[in-house]
N, C-alpha and C positions, 0 to 999 in steps of 0.2 A: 337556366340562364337564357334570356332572350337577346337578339338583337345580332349582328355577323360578326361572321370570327373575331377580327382584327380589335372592334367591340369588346367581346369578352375577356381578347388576351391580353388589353387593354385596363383590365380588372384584375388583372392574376398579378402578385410582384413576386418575381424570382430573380434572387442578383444575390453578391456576397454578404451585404448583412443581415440576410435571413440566414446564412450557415453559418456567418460568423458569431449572432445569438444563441443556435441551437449549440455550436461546439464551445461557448462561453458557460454556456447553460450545463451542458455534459460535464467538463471540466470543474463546475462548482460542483456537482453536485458527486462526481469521484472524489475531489479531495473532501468534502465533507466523511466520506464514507473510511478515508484515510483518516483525518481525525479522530474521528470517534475508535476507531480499532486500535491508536496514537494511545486515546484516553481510558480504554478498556484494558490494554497492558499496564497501561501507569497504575492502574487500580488493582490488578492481579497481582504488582509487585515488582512486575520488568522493566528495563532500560530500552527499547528498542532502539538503536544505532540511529534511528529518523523518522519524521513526519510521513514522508513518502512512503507510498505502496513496496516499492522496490528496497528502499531503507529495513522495512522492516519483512518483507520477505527474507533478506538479505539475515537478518537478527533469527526469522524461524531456524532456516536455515540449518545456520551456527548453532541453533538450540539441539535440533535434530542430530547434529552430526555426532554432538558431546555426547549426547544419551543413547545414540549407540555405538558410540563408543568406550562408554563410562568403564564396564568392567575390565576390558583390555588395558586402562588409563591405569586404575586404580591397581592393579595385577603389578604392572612393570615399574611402576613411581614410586617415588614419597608421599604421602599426603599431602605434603603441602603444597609441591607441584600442579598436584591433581584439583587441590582447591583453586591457586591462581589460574590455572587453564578452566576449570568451571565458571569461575566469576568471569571473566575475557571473555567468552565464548556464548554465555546466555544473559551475563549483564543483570545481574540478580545477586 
């Protein structure tokens, strides 16, 4: 770049709606990545508790805890008990 400073700084834009593109820009393209994870459970069979990242951490979670929990469940229960805590719990 030619010409004096003021010149060239004069050519640079930096102000909020260049971050606030970039984080518009971010933001699509995590919930995109949410969705798609949304619609890869719906095709495995799952309910995940939500859209969001956090909704369906939230749904792992609860998968995780039942499965190791499961024989403990099934030891001290009824079965039927142990079914309705399975289905609440992983949404399946």
């Amino acid at each position: 770049m030619e010409g004096c400073g003021p010149c060239r700084w004069a050519s640079v834009y930096v102000g909020p709606a260049s971050d606030a593109d970039r984080t518009r820009h971010q933001s699509y393209r995590l919930r995109e990545k949410d969705l798609h994870r949304y619609r890869d459970k719906k095709q495995a069979g799952e309910q995940p508790d939500g859209t969001t990242r956090e909704a369906m951490d939230l749904s792992d979670r609860k998968q995780q805890l039942f499965y190791d929990k499961e024989r403990e469940l099934t030891e001290d229960n009824p079965p039927e008990l142990v079914a309705k805590t399975k289905k609440s719990l992983t949404n399946q």
